[in-house]
N, C-alpha and C positions, 0 to 999 in steps of 0.2 A: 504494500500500500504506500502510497508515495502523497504522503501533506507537508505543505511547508507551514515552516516552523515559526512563524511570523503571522500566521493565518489562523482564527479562530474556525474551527471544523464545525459547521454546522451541517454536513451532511447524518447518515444519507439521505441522496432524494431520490424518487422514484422514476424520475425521468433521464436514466442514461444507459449506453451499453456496456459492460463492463470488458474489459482488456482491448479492444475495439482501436486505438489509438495505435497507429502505422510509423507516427514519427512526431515530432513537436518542432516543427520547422515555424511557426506563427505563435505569436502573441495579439493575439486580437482585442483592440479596446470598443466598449463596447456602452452607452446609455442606458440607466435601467429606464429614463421617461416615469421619475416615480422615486420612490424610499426603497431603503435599503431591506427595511421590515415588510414593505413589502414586494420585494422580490422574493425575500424567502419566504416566506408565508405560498407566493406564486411556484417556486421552482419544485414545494414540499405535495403540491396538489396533483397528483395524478395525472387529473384530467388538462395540465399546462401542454404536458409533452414536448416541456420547453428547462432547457436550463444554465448553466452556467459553472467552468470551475470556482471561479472567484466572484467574490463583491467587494466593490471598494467605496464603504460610505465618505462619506464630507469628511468625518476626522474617525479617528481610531483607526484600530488593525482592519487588516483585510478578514475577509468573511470563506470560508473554502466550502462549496458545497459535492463537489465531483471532484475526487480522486482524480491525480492528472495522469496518472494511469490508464484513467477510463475514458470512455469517451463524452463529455456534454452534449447535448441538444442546441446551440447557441449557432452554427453557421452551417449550417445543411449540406452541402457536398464537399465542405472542409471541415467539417466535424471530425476525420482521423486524424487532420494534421496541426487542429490549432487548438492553443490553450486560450481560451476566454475570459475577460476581466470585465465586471459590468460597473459604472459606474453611478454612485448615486447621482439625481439631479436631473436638467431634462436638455435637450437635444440645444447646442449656443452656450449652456455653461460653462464658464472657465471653472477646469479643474483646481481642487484646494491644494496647500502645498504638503498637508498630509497626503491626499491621492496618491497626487504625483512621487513622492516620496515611496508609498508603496509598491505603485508602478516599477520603480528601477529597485527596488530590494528583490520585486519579486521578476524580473527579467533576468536580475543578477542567477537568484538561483536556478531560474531556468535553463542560463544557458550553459551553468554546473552541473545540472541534473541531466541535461540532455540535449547543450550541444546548441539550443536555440540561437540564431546570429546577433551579434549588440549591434545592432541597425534598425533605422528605418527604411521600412519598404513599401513600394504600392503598388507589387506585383505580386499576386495572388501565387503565385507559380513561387516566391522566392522564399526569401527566411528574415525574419525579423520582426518587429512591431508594425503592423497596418491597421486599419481604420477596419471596421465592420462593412461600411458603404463602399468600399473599396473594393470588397470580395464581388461586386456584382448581382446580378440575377441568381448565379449557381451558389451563392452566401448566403441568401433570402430575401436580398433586392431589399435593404434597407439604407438608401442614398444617404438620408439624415441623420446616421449612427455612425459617430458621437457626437458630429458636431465639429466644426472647426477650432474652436478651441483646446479641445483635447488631442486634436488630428494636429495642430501646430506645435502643442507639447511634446510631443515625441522624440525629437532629438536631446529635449533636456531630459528625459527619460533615459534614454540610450547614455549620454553624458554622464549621468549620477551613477548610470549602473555601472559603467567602466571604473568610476572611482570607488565604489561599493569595494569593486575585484581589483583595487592596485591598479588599472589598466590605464588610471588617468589623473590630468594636474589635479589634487587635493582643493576643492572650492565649495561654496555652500551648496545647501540642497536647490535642486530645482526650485523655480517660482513660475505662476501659474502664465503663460501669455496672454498679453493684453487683450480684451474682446471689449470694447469702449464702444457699446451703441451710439452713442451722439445724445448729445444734451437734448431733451423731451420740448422745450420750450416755454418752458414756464418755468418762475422759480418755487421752490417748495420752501415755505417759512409756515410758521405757526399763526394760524389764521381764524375770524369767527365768521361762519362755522368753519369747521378743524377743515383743512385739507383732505382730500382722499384722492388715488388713483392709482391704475398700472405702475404710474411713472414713480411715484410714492412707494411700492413697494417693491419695485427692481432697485429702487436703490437703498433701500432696508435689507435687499435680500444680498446684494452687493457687498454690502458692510459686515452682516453676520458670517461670509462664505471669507471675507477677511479677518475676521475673529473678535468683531465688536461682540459687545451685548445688547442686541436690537432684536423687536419680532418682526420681521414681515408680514405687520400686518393692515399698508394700505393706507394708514391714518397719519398724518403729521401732526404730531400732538408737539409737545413739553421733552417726553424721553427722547423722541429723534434729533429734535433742536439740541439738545444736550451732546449727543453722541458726535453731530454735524459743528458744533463746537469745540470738543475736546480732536477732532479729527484735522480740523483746521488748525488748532495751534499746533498740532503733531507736524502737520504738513507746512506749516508758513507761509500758510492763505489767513484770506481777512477773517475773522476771528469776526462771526453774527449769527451764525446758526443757520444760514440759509444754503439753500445748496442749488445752488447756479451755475453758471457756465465751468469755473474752476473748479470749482468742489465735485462737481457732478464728475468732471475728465479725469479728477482725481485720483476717485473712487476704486477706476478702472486701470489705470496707469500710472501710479504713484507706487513703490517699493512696498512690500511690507514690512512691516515694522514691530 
């Protein structure tokens, strides 16, 4: 049985084939479109027919449901060849620097355990880390999986993991690549009545995936002003709580810290 050691083992599930896996030439990342809880909850039902070796939520360890021995349900006519990593969040998210961090811990060991290539690839035919949407039609024809910002991630993936193995200059962990929608057009301050919208909670949701303490939930009250405050003095913008042009670009392209 073959689990990595960094992985909380939540299998097994009932949706896989056992010894079935021909070679581990792929690493495939992959969107759950959803929670972590509930992908496993989904991979543990029967009736999915659907699964995945790994999960990698927002922050903690990776989640292992399929022996990577065995073979997942996760990319349909590469299913012998590639190990599967799904990640929490939904299709445009930039990945957190836990992920990515797990991403090259766990490539590191894959390509100990079996040889997998430290590369990016986007030839279905090759070896390395590719994108889901990548695999095509014969993958399950899922274009939007994972998303460009995790599909940009992948060299700092590949990078960490060589230094993981001695293979590379010693530097910090990966950082998420920038995916900076563009400022919504309005500014968001504390307002009567309270502000609310989309644009309100992508950047609540923004700031929590960077490791404030904020809900995503929508409303510009008092605790976001607060947060959009302590964030600006952090960053050496104008210090009001509102989150406008700079703060908004910030959000999204400013180091973490």
């Amino acid at each position: 049985m073959a689990l990595f050691t960094d992985a909380n083992w939540r299998g097994p599930v009932p949706n896989k084939r056992p010894g079935a896996m021909s070679s581990h030439r792929l690493l495939v990342v992959h969107i759950e479109e959803g929670s972590e809880s509930g992908s496993d909850s989904w991979f543990h039902n029967p009736d999915a027919q659907v699964s995945s070796h790994f999960g990698n939520p927002k922050t903690g360890r990776l989640d292992q449901w399929v022996d990577t021995d065995d073979r997942a349900w996760a990319e349909a006519a590469y299913n012998d060849v590639a190990v599967s990593v799904e990640h929490e969040g939904n299709s445009g998210d930039s990945p957190t620097p836990s992920q990515l961090e797990n991403d090259a811990r766990l490539l590191a060991w894959l390509h100990q355990q079996y040889g997998t290539a430290l590369q990016v690839t986007n030839d279905p035919n090759g070896s390395g880390v590719i994108g889901h949407g990548l695999l095509g039609v014969a993958g399950g024809n899922h274009p939007d999986c994972p998303g460009n910002p995790i599909l940009n991630a992948r060299q700092a993936i590949v990078d960490r993991a060589k230094q993981i193995l001695g293979q590379g200059t010693p530097g910090p962990a990966p950082q998420p690549e920038p995916s900076f929608p563009g400022w919504p057009g309005r500014y968001l301050s504390v307002q009567s009545p309270m502000l609310s919208g989309d644009d309100v909670r992508q950047w609540q949701q923004q700031m929590a995936d960077r490791g404030w303490n904020i809900t995503a939930d929508g409303w510009y009250g008092p605790a976001s002003a607060s947060i959009a405050r302590q964030f600006q003095q952090e960053k050496g913008l104008g210090v009001d709580g509102v989150v406008g042009p700079a703060t908004w670009q910030a959000a999204w392209t400013a180091p973490v810290t």
